[in-house]
TITIVO-75778 format. One record per residue: residue number from 1; x, y, z of N, C-alpha, C in turn. Coordinates in pm, whole numbers, padded with zeros to 5 digits, always signed. Atoms other than C-alpha are relative to their C-alpha. Layout:
# TITIVO-75778
> NUM/X/Y/Z/X/Y/Z/X/Y/Z
...
This chain:
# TITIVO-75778
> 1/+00086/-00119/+00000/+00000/+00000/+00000/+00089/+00123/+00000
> 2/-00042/-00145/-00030/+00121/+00358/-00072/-00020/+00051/+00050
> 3/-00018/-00132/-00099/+00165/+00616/+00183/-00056/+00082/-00047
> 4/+00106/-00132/+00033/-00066/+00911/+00187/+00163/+00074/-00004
> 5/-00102/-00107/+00041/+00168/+01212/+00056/-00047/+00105/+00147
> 6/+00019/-00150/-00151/+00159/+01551/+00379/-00156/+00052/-00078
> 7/+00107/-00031/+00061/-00155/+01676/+00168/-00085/-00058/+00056
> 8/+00111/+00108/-00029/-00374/+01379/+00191/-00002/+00017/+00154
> 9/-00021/-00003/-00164/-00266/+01355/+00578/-00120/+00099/+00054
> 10/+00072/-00129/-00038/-00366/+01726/+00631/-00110/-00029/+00017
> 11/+00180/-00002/+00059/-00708/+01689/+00442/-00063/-00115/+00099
> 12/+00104/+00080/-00069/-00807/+01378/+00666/+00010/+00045/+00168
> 13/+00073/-00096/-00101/-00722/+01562/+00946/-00075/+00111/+00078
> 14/+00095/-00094/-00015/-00915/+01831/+00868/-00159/-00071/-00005
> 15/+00151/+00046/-00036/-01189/+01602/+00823/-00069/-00043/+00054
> 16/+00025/+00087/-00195/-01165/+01434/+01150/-00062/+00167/+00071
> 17/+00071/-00110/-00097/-01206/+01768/+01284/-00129/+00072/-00001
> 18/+00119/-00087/+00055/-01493/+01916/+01058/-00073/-00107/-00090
> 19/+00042/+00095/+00073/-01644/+01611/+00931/-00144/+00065/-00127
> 20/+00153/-00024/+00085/-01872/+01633/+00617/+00023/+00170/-00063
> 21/-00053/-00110/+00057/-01679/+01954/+00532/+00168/+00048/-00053
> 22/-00140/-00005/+00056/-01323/+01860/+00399/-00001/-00028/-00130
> 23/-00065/-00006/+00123/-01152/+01869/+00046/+00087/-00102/-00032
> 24/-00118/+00122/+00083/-01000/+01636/-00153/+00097/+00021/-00038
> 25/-00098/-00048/+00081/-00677/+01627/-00290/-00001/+00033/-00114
> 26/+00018/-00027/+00095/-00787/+01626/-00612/-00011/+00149/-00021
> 27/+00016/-00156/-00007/-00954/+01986/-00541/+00069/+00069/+00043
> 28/-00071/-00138/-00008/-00680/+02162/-00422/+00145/-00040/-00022
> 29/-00160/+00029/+00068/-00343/+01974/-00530/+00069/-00009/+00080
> 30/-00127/+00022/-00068/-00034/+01868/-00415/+00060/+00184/+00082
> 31/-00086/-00145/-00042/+00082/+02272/-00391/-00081/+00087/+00074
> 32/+00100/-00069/-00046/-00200/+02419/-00270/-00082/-00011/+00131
> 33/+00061/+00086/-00061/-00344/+02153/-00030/+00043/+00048/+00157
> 34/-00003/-00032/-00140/-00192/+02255/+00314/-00015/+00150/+00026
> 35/+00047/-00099/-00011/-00243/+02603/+00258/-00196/-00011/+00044
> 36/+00188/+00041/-00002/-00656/+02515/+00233/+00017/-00066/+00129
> 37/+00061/+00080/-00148/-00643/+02279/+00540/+00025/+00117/+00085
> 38/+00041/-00065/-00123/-00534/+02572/+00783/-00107/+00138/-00072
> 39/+00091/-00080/+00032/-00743/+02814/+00619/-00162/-00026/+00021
> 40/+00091/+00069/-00040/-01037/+02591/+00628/+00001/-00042/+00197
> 41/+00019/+00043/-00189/-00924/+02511/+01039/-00039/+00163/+00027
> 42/+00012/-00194/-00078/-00903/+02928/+01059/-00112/+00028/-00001
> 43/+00111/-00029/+00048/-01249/+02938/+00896/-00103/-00039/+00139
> 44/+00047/+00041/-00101/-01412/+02724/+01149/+00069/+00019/+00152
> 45/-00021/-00096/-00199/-01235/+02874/+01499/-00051/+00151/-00056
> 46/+00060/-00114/+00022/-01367/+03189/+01375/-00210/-00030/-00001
> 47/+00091/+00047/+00038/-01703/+03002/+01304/-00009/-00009/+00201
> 48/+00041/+00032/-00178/-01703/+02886/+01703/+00019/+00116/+00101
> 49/+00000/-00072/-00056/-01621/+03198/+01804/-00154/+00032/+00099
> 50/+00087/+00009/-00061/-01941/+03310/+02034/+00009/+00173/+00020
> 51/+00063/-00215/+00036/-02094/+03681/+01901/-00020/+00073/+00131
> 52/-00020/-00049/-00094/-02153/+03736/+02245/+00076/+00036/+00075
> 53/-00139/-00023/-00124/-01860/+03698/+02441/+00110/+00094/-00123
> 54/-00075/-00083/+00050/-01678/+03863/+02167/-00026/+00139/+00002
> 55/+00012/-00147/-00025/-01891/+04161/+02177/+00040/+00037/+00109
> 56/-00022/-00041/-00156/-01849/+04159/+02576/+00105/+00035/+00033
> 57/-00092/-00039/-00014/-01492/+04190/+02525/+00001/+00134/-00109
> 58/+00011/-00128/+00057/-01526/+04458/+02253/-00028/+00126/+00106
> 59/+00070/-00086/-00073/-01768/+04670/+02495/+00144/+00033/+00122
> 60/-00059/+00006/-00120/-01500/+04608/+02819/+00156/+00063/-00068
> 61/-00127/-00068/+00059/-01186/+04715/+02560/-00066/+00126/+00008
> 62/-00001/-00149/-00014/-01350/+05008/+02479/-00050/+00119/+00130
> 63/-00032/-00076/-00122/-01455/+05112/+02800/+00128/+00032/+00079
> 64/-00121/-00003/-00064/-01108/+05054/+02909/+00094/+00144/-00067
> 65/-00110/-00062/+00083/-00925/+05233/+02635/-00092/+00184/+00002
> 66/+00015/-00124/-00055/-01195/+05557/+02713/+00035/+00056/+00131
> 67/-00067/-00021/-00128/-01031/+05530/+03031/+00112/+00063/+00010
> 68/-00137/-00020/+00046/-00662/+05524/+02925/+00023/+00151/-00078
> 69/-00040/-00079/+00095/-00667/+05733/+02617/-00125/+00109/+00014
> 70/+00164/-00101/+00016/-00998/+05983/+02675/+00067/+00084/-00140
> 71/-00007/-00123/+00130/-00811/+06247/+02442/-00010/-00044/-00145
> 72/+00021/+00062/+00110/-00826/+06009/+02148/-00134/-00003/-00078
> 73/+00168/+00026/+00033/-01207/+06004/+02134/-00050/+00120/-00023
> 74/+00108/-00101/-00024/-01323/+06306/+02200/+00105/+00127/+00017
> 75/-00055/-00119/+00018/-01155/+06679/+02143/-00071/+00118/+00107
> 76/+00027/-00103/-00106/-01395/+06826/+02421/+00031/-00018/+00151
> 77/-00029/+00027/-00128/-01316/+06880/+02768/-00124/-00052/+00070
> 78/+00109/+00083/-00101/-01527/+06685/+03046/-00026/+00099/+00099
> 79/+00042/-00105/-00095/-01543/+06959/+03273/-00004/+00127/-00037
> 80/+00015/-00166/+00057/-01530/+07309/+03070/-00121/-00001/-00107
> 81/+00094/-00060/+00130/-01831/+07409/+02897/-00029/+00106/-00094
> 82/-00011/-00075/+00044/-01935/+07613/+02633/-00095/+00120/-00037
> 83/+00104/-00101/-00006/-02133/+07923/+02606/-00044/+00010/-00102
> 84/+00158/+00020/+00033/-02489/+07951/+02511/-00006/-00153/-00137
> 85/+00052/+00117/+00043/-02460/+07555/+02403/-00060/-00070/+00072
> 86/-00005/+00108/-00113/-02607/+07440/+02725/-00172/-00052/-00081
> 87/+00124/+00131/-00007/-02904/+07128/+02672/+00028/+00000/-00114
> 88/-00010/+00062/+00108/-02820/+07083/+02323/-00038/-00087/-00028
> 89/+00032/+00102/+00046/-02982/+06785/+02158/+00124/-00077/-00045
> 90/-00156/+00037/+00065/-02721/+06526/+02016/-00017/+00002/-00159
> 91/+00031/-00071/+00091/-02638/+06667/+01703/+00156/-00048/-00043
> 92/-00095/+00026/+00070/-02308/+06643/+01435/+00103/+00085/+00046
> 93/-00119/-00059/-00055/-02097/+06869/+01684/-00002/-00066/+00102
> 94/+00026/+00059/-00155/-02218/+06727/+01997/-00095/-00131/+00025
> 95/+00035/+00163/+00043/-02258/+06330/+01894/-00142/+00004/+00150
> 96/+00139/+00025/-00092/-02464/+06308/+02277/-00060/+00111/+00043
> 97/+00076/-00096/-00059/-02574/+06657/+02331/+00084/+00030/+00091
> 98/-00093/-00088/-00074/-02463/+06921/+02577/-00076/-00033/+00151
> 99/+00081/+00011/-00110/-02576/+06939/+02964/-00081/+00135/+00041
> 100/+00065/-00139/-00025/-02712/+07244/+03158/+00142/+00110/-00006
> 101/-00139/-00141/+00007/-02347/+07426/+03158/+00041/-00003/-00170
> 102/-00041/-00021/+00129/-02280/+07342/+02797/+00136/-00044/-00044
> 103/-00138/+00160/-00002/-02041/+07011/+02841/-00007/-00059/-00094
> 104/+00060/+00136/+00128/-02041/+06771/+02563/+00013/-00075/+00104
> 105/+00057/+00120/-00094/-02207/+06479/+02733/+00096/-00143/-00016
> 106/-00041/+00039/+00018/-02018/+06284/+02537/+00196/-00057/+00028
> 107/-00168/-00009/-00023/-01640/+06384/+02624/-00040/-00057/+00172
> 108/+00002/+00003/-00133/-01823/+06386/+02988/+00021/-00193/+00038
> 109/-00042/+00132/-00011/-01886/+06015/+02923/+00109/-00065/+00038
> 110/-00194/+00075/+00048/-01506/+05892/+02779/+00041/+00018/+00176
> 111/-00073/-00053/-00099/-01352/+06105/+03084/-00057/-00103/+00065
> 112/+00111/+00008/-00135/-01633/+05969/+03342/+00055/-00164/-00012
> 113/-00050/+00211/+00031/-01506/+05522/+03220/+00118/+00074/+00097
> 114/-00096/-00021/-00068/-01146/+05674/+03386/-00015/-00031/+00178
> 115/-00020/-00008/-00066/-01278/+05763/+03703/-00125/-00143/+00109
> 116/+00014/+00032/-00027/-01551/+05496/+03711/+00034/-00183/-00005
> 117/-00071/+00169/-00043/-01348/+05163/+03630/+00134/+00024/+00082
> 118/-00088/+00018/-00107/-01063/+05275/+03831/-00040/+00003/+00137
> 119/+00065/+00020/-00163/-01285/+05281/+04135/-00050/-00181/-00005
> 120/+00028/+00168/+00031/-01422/+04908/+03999/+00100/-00056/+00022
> 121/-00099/+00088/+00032/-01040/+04796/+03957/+00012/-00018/+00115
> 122/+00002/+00017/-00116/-00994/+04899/+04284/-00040/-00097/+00122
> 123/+00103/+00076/-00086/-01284/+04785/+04469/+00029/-00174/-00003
> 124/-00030/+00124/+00045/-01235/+04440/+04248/+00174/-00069/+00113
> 125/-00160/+00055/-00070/-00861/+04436/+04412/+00032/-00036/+00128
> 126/-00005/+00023/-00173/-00934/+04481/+04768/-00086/-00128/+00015
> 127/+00051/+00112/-00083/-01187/+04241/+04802/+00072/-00119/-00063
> 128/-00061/+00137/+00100/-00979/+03957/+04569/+00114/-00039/+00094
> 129/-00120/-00016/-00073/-00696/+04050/+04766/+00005/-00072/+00142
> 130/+00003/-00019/-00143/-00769/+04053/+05104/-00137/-00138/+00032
> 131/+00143/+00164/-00046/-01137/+03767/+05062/+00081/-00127/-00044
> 132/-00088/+00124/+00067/-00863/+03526/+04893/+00078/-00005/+00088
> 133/-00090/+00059/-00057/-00627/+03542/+05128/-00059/-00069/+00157
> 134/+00099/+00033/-00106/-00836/+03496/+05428/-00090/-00138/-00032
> 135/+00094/+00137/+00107/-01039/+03187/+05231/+00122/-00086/+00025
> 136/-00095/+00119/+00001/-00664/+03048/+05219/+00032/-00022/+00101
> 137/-00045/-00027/-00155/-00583/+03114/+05585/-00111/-00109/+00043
> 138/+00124/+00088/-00029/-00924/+02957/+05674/-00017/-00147/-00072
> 139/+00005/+00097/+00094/-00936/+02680/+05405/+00115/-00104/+00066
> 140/-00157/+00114/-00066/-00595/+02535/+05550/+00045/-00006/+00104
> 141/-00052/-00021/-00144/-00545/+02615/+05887/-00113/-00102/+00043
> 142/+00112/+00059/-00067/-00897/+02509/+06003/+00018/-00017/+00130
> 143/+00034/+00015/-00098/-00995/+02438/+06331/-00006/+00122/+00085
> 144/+00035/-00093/+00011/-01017/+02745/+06502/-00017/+00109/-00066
> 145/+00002/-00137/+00136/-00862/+03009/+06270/-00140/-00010/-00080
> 146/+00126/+00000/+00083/-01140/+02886/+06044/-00120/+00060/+00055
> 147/+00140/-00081/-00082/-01397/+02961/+06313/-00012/+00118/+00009
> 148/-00029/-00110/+00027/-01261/+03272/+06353/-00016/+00141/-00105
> 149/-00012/-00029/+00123/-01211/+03390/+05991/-00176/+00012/-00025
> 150/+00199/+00018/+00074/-01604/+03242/+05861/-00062/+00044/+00103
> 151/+00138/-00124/-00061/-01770/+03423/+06148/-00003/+00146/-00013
> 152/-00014/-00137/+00052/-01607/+03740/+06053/-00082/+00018/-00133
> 153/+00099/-00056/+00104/-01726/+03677/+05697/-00177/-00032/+00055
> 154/+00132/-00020/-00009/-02051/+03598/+05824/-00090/+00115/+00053
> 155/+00029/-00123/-00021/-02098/+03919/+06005/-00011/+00098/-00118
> 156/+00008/-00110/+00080/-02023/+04090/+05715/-00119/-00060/-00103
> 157/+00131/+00022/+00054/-02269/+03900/+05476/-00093/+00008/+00104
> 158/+00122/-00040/-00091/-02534/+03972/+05774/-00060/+00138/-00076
> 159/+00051/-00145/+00003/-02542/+04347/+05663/-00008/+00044/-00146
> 160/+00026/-00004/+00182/-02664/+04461/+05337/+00086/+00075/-00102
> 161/-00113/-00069/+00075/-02394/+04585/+05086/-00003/+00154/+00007
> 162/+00003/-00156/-00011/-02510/+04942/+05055/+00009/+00086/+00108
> 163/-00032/-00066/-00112/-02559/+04972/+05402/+00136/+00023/+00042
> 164/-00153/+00020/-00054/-02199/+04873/+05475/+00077/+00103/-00041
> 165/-00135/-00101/+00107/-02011/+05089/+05174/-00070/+00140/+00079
> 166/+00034/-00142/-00086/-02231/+05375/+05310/+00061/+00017/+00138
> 167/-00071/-00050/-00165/-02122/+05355/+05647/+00135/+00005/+00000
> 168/-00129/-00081/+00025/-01764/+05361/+05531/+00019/+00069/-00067
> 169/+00001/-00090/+00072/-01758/+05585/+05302/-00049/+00158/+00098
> 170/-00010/-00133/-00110/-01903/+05820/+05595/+00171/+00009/+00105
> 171/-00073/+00007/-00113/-01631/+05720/+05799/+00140/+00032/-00047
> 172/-00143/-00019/+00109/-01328/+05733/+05519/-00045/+00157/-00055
> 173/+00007/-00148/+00110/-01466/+06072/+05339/-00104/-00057/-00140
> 174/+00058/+00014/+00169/-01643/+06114/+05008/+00111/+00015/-00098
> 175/-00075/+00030/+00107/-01465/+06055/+04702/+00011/-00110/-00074
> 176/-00048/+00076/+00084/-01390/+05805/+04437/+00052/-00114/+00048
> 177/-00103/+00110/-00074/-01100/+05616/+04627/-00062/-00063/+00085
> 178/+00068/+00035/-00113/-01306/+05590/+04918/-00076/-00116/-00008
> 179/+00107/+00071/+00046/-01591/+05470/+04760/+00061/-00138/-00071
> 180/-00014/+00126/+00118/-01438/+05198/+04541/+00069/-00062/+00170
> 181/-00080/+00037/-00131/-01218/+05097/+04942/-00156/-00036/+00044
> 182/+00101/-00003/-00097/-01606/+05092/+05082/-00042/-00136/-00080
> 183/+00071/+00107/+00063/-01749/+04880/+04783/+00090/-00142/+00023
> 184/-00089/+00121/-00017/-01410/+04639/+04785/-00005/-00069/+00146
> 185/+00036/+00034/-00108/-01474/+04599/+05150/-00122/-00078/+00005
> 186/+00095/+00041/-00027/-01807/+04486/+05114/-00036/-00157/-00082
> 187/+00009/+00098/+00074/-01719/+04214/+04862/+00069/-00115/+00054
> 188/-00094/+00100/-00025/-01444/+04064/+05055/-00047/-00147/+00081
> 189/+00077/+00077/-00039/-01714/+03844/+05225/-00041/-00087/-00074
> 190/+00064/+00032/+00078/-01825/+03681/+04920/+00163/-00093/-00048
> 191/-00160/+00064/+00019/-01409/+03611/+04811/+00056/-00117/+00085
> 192/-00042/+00122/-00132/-01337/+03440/+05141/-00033/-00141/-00004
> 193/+00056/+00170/-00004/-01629/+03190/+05146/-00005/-00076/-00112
> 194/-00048/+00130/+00121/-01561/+03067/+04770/+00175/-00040/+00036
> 195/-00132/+00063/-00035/-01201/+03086/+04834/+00014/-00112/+00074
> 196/+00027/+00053/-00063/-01245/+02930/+05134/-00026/-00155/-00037
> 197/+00097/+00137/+00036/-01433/+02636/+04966/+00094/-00054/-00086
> 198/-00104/+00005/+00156/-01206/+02599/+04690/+00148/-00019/+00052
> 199/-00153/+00046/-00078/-00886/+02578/+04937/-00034/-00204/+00009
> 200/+00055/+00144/-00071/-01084/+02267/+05109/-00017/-00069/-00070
> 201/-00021/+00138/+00099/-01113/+02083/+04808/+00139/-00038/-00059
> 202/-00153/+00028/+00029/-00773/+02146/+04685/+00093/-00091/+00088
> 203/-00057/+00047/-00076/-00654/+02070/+04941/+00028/-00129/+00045
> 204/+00009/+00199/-00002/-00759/+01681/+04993/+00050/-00046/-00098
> 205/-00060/+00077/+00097/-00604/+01597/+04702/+00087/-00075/+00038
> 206/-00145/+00095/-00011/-00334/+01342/+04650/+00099/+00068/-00075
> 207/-00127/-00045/+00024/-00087/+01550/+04482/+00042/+00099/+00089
> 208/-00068/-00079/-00142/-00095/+01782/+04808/+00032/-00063/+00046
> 209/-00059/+00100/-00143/-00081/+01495/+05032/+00131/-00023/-00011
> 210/-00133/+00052/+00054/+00229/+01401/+04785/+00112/+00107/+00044
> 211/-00053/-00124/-00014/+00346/+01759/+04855/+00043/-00003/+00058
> 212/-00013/+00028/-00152/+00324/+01701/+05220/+00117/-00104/+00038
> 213/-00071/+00111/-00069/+00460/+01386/+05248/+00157/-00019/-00099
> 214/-00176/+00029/+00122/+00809/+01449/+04995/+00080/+00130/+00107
> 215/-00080/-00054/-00049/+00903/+01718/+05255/-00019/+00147/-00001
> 216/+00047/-00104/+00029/+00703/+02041/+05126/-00067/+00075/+00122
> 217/+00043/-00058/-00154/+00688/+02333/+05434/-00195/+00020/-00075
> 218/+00171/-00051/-00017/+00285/+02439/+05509/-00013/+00142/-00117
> 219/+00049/-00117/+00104/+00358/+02786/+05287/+00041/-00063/-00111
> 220/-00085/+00070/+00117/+00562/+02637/+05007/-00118/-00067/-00109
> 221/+00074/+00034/+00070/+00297/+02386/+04930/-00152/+00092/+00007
> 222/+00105/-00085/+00008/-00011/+02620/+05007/+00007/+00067/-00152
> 223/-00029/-00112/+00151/+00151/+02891/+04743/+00040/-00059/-00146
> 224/-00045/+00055/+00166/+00281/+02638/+04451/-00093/-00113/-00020
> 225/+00096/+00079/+00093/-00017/+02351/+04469/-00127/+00065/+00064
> 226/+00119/-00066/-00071/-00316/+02503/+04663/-00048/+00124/-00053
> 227/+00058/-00100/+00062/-00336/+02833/+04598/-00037/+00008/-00201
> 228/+00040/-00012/+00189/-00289/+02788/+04172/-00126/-00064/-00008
> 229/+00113/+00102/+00034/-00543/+02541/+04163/-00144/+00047/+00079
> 230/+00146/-00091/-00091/-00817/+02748/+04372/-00008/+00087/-00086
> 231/+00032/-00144/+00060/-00821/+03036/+04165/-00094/+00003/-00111
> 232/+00107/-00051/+00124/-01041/+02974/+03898/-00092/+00083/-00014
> 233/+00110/-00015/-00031/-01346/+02979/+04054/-00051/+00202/+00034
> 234/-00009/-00193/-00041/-01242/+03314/+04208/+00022/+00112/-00063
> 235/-00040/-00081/+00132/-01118/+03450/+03884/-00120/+00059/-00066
> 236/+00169/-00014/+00088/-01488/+03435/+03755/-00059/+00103/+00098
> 237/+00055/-00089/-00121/-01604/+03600/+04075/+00005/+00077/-00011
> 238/-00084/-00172/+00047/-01400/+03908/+04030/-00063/+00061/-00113
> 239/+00036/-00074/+00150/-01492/+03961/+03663/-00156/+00019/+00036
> 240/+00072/-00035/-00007/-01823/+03929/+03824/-00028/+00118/+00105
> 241/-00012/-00148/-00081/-01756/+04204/+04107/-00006/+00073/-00049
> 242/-00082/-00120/+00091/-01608/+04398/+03849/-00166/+00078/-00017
> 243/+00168/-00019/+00046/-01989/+04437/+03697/-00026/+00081/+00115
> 244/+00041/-00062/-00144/-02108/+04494/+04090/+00039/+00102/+00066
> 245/-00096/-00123/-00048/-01832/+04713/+04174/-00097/+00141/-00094
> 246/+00006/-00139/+00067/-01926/+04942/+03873/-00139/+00072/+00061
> 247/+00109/-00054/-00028/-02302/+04955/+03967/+00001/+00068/+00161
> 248/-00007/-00070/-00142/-02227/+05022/+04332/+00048/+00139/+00025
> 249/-00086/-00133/-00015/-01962/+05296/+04284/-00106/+00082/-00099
> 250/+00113/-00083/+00114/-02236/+05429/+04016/-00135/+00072/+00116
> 251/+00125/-00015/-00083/-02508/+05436/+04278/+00052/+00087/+00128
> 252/-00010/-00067/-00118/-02302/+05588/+04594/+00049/+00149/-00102
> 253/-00008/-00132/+00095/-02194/+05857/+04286/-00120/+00088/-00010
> 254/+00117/-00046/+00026/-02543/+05898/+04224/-00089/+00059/+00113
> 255/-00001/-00042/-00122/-02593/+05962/+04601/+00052/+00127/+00030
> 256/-00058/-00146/-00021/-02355/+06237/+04598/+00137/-00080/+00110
> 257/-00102/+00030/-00116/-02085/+06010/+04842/+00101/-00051/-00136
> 258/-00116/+00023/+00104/-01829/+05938/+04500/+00072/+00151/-00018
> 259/-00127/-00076/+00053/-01622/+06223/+04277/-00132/+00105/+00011
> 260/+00077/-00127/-00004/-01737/+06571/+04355/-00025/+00052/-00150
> 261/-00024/-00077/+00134/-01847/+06802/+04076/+00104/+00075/+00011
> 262/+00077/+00117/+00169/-01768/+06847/+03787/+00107/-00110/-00035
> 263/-00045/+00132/+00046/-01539/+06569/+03802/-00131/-00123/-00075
> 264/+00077/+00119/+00118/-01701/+06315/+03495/-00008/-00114/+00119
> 265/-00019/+00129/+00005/-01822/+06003/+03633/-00150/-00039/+00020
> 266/+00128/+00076/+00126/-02107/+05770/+03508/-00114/+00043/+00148
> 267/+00128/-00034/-00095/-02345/+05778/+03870/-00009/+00145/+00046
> 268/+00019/-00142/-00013/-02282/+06170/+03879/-00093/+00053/-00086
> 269/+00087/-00087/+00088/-02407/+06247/+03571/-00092/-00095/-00026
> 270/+00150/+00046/+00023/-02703/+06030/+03585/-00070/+00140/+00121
> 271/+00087/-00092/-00117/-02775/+06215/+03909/+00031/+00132/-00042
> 272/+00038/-00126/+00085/-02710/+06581/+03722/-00094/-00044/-00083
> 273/+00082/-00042/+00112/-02935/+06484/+03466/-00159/-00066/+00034
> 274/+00128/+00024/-00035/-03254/+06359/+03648/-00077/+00135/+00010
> 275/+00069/-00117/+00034/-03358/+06724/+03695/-00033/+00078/-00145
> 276/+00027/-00012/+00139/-03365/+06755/+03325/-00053/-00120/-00111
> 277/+00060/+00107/+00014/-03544/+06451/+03244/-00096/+00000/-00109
> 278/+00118/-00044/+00068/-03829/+06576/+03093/+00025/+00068/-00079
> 279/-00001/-00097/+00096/-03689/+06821/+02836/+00150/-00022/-00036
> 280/-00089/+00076/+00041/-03330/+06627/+02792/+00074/-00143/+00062
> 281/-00005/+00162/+00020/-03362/+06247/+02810/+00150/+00000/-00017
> 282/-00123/+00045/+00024/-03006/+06223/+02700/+00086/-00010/+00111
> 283/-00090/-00069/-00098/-02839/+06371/+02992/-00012/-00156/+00118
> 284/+00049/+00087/-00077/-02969/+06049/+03222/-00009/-00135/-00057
> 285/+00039/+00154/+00072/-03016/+05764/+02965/+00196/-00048/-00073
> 286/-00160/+00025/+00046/-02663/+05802/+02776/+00133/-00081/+00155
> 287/-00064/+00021/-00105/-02473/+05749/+03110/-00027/-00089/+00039
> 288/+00094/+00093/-00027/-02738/+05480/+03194/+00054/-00111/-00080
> 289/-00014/+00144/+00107/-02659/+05264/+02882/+00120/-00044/+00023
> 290/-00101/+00082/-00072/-02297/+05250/+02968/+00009/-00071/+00095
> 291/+00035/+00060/-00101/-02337/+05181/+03277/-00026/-00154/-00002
> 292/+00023/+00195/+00018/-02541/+04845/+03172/+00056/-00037/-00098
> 293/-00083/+00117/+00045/-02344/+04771/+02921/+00127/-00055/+00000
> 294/-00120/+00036/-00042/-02047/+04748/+03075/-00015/-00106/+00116
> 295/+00063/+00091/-00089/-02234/+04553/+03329/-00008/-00135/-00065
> 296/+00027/+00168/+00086/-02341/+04292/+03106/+00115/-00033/-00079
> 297/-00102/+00026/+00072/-02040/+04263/+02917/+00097/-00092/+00124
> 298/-00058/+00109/-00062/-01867/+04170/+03221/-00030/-00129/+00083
> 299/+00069/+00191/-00066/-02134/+03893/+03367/+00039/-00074/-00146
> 300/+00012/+00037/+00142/-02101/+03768/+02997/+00141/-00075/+00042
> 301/-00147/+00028/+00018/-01691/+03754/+03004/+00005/-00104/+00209
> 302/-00046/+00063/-00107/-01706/+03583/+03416/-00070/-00131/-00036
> 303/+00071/+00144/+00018/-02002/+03340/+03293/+00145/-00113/-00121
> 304/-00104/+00039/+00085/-01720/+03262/+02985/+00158/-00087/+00104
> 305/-00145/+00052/-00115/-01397/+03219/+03285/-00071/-00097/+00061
> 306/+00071/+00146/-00140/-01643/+02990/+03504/+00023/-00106/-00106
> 307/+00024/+00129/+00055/-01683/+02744/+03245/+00156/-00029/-00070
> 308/-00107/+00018/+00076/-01327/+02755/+03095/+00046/+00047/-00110
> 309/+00009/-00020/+00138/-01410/+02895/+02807/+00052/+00179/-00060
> 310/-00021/-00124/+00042/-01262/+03251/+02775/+00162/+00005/-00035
């Protein structure tokens, strides 16, 4: 029997992969033939891609990069307005319309992603930080520490998130920093007890026990087989804080306990533009839509990390 030539090969393992949609040698030749098989594999990973999660990362880049780069987007300032443009409709100078001082709403936007995902990154950091390490403390120590540790987080899941960030946020100051320190605080309860859970299974394994028993100290193996292997779960978590974070720091903004005026940021200028509601919709809904769709973009991208798939 003759040997398939690298061609033939290719083509049947493109057809193992995509059955009922591969090429013959005949149709594309000795010279041609492995070019077509990865073109045809490129065709179909582009094909499995998932329109959603790709938009969710689209939406979460470009909120990011109006963060980073604001001056790239937009040529107006976020806090200087301009005279006799104030309430403007959105129009081919002023893509979202102006406010009551005569802001582009729009530059106010770009600016306003800066000051409200760096309060999210934040928030996201403290509680990841500080509910993960406490989860690992608890998860592996056990016996009292653990008791210790999970009644603290249980006190804190007792009290209702808003109440909590509010009451620090009185106690730290108003501002931005604060606020995203009040919201990250209020998450770290939620970090702990998956961490937590996610130590305790790791942990029974047999390649810890192996860990253990070859001579590996209590931190050593914690930090090189325990902790890697916990983190997934918690990875997903975060990207879903992230979401939570934004709406929280949006809502104590919208309170008046975030970034003073006229510092830009997304729960400010919802709350400037409710008194103009009725005679400019834009001022309250534009700010609004980011808001959720930066929200949903990132339940989208944590549902994607939970399952493996991002």
């Amino acid at each position: 029997m003759t040997s398939m030539n690298t061609t033939e090969r290719g083509l049947l393992r493109a057809d193992a992969a995509f059955p009922g949609e591969a090429l013959s040698a005949a149709d594309t030749g000795p010279a041609h033939g492995p070019v077509l098989v990865k073109a045809l594999q490129g065709w179909h990973r582009i094909r499995r891609l998932q329109p959603g999660l790709v938009l969710a990362w689209l939406v979460i880049a470009t909120a990011v990069l109006w963060a980073l780069f604001p001056e790239l987007f937009t040529s107006h300032s976020g806090t200087v307005g301009i005279a006799r443009q104030q309430l403007r409709p959105p129009s081919a100078q002023h893509w979202l319309g102006t406010d009551a001082l005569g802001r582009d709403l729009f530059a106010r936007v770009v600016y306003g992603a800066g000051n409200t995902l760096t309060g999210a990154f934040v928030a996201v950091g403290v509680g990841l930080v500080v509910g993960t390490l406490m989860g690992l403390i608890a998860g592996a120590a056990r016996g009292p520490v653990d008791d210790v540790i999970m009644r603290i987080v249980d006190v804190l899941l007792s009290i209702p998130n808003l109440l909590l960030s509010l009451s620090i946020v009185i106690l730290l100051g108003f501002g931005t920093t604060n606020a995203a320190v009040a919201v990250g605080i209020t998450s770290i309860a939620s970090f702990a007890r998956l961490s937590r859970s996610e130590v305790v299974r790791v942990r029974g394994s047999d390649y810890v026990e192996a860990a253990f028993g070859s001579g590996g100290t209590f931190v050593r193996v914690l930090w090189r087989h325990v902790l890697p292997n916990s983190l997934t779960s918690v990875i997903a978590l975060a990207a879903v804080q992230f979401g939570s974070a934004i709406l929280a720091i949006s809502t104590l903004g919208f309170l008046g306990y975030g970034a003073p005026p006229p510092t830009p940021e997304w729960g400010l200028l919802i709350a400037e533009g409710r008194n103009y509601i009725a005679r400019a919709w834009w001022l309250t809904t534009v700010p609004g839509i980011a808001v959720i769709l930066v929200v949903l973009a990132a339940n989208r991208i944590s549902q994607s990390v939970g399952k493996g798939r991002a």
